[in-house]
C-alpha positions as a printed Julia matrix, in Angstrom:
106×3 Matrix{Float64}:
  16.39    9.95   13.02
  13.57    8.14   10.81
  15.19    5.49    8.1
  14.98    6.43    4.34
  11.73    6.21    2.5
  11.24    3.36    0.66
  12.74    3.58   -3.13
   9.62    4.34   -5.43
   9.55    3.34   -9.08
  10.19    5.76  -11.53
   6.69    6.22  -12.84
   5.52    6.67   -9.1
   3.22    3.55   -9.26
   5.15    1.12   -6.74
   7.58    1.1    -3.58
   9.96   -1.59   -2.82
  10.32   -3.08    0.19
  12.93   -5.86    0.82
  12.63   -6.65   -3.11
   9.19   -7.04   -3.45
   6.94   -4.0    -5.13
   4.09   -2.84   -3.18
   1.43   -0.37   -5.29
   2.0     3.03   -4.2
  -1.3     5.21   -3.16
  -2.61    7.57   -5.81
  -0.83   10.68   -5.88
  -3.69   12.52   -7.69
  -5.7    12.53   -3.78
  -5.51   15.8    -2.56
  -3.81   15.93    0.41
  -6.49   16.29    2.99
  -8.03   13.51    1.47
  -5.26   11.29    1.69
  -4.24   12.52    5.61
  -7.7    11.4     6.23
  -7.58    7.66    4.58
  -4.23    7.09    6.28
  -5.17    8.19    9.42
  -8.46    5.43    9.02
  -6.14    2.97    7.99
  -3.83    3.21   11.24
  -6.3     3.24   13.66
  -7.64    0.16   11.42
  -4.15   -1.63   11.58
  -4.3    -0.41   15.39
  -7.49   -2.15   16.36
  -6.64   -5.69   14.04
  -3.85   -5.57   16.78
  -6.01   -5.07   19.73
  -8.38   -7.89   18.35
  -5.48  -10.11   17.76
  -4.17   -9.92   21.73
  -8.02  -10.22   22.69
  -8.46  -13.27   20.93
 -12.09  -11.54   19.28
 -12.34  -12.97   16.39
 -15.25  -10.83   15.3
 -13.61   -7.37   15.9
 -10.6    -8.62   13.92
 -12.55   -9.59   10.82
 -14.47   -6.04   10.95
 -11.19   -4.38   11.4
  -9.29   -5.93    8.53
 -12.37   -5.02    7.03
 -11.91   -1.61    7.89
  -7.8    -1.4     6.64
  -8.73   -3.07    2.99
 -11.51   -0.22    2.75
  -8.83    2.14    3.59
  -6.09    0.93    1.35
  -8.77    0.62   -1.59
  -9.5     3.96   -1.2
  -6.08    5.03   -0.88
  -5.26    3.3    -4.27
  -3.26    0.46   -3.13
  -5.67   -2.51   -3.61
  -8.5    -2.94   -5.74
  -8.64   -1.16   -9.56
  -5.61    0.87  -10.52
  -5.57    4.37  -10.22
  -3.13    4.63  -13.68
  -5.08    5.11  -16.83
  -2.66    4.3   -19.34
  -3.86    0.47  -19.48
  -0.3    -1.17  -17.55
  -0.75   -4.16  -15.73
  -0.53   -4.22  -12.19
   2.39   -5.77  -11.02
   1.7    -5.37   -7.08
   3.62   -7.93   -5.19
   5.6    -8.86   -7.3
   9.44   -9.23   -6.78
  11.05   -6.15   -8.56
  13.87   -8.16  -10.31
  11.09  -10.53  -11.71
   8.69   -7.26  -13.3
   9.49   -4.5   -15.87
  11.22   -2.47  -13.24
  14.17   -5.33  -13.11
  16.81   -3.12  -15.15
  15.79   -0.04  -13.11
  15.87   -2.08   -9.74
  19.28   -3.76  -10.46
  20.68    0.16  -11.01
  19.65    0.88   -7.3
């Protein structure tokens, strides 16, 4: 049995994990789209890994490369994919942000 997702803030922009909010990838990708750009990202993630136990410095930089292309063009780095002008508040700890009342009520 899989754990529970991650809660998700009510206006859909953030996850929290162990406290902290992480931004949440644009839910106006269709869904092809998105299957694609997560599948890039984990075989990104996969070959940091490999790079890491190789000790190959070079391959690791061109795959982190690779995940922050992914995760920018999933929505969860770079510009916001919002449009109604709110500040990003990725990383920071829930109980510290706007969500705090909301997050305290989980």
């Amino acid at each position: 049995m899989s754990p529970p997702p991650p809660p998700r803030t009510p206006d859909g922009r953030y996850i929290v994990v162990r406290g902290r909010l992480w931004r949440a990838a644009n839910p106006g990708l269709d869904e092809k789209t998105r299957a694609r750009l997560v599948a890039e990202l984990m075989t990104a993630r996969r070959e940091v890994g490999a790079a890491l136990a190789a000790k190959d410095a070079a391959a690791e930089a061109e795959a982190r490369g690779r995940v922050d292309a992914a995760k920018i063009a999933l929505g969860e780095r770079g510009p916001v994919w919002w449009t109604d002008g709110a500040p990003d508040q990725n990383r920071r700890m829930a109980r510290n942000s706007s969500y705090a009342a909301w997050f305290e009520g989980l």
